[in-house]
C-alpha positions in Angstrom: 101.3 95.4 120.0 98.6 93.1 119.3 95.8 95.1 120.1 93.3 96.3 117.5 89.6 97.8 117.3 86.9 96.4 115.3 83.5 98.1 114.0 80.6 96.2 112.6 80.5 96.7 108.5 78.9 100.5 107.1 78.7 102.1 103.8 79.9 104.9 105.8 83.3 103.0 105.5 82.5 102.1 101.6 84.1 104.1 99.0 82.1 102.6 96.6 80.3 106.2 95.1 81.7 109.8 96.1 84.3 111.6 98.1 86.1 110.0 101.3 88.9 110.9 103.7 90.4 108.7 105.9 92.5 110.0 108.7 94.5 108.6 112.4 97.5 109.7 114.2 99.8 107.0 114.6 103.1 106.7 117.1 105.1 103.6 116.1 107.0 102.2 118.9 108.9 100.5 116.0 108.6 100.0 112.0 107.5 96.5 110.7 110.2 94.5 110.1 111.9 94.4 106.3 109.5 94.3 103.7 106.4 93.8 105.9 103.3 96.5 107.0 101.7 97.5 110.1 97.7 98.3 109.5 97.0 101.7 110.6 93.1 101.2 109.4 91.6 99.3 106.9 88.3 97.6 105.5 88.9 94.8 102.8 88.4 91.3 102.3 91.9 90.3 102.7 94.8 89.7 100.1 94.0 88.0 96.8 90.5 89.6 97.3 91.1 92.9 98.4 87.7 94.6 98.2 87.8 97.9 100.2 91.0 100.2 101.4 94.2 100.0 103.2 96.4 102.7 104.9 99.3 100.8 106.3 102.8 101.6 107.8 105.4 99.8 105.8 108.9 99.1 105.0 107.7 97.5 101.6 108.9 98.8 98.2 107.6 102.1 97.4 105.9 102.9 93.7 109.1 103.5 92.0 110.3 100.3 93.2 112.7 101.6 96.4 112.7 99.1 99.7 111.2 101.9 102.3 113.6 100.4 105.0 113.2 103.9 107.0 109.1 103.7 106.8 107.0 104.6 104.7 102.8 104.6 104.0 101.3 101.9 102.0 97.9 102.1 100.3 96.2 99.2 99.6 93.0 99.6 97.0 91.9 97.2 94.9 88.5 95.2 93.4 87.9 91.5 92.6 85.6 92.4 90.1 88.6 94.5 87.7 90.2 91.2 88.1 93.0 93.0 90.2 95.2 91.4 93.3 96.8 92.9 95.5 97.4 96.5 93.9 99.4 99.3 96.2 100.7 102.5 96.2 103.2 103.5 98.5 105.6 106.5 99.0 108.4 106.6 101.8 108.3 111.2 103.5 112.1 112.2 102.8 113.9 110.8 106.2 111.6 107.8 106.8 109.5 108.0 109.4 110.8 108.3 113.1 109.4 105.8 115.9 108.0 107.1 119.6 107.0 110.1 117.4 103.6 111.0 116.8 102.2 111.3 112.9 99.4 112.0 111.4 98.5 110.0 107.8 95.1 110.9 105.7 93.9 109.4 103.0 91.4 111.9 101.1 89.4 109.7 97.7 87.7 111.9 95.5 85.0 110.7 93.1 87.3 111.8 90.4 89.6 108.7 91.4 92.1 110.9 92.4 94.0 109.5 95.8 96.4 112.2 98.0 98.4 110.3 101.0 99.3 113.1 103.2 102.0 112.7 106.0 102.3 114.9 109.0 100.4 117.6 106.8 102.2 117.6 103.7 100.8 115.9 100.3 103.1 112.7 100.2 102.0 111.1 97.0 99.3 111.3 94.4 97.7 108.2 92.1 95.2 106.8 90.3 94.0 103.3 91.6 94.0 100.4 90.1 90.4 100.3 90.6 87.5 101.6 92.4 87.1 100.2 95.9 84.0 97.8 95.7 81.1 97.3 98.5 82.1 95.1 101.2 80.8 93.4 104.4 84.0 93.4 106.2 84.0 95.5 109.2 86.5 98.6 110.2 90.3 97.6 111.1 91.9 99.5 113.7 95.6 98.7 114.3 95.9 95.7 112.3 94.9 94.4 108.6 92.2 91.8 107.9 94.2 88.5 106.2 92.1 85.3 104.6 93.3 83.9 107.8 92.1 86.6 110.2 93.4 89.7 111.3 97.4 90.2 111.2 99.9 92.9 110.7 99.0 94.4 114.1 100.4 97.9 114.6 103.0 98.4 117.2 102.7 101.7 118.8 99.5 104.0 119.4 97.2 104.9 117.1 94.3 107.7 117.6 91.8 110.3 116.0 90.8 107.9 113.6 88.3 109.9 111.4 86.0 108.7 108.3 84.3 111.2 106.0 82.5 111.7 102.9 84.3 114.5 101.8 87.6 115.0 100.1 89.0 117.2 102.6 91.4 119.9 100.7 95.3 120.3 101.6 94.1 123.4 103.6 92.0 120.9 106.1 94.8 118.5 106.3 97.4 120.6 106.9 95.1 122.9 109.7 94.4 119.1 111.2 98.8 118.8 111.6 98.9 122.1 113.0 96.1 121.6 115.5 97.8 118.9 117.2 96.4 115.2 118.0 
């Protein structure tokens, strides 16, 4: 708890144009306390700015307005330019999700502006974002989420296998990634 990676800003990171996937296997030694998050990996500019992407573990309110006190992944995508703040999507995998287990959580982004969250292999939840995530300078989160004061909402557990990709990697990929094992 407390620990977290940094990586210098890309437009490898950027889903600013094209197809992305983000993908980590996480093993939460516990869930964020009530209504709070854990970064899993991120790059934005923080809240009320939130240029860039999100994948979080959280015990927030999912999209159809239900606390996700047993955990659940939270999305965060949103652009300063749209005149958005602070837009998520969230879904909670039926059961929660259990601690000192390991998971594995992708994000896939297709240039269609069609976002899949997949849990341990399975297609969790589909949306449209609010808005295309912008350019930014910040760098790559690991284990934590950049704030307008710093870096907070540190993940408490283990995360690993973080992978960033310009494709959209199909439920096929995702679900031979669960199967193969961390």
């Amino acid at each position: 708890s407390g620990d977290y990676i940094t990586l210098p800003s890309s437009l490898d990171y950027d889903r600013s144009n094209g197809d992305m996937t983000v993908e980590a296997w996480f093993n939460a030694a516990q869930l964020p306390s009530s209504n709070n998050n854990f970064g899993i990996v991120s790059k934005s500019t923080g809240p009320n700015q939130w240029n860039g992407w999100v994948v979080a573990l959280s015990t927030q309110t999912d999209d159809s307005g239900s606390l996700m006190t047993n955990g659940g992944i939270r999305v965060f995508n949103n652009s300063t330019s749209t005149g958005g703040s602070g837009k998520t999507n969230s879904k909670a995998p039926s059961g929660g999700i259990s601690t000192n287990t390991w998971h594995y959580v992708a994000l896939v982004m297709d240039a269609d502006d069609v976002y899949r969250i997949y849990f341990d292999g399975q297609e969790l939840h589909t949306f449209t974002p609010f808005s295309r995530s912008t350019t930014t300078n910040a760098s790559l989160v690991i284990g934590a989420i950049r704030a307008s004061g710093g870096i907070v909402k540190h993940f408490n557990g283990q995360i690993d296998g973080v992978k960033i990709t310009r494709s959209a990697l199909t439920a096929q990929n995702i679900l031979d990634t669960w199967n193969g094992g961390r």
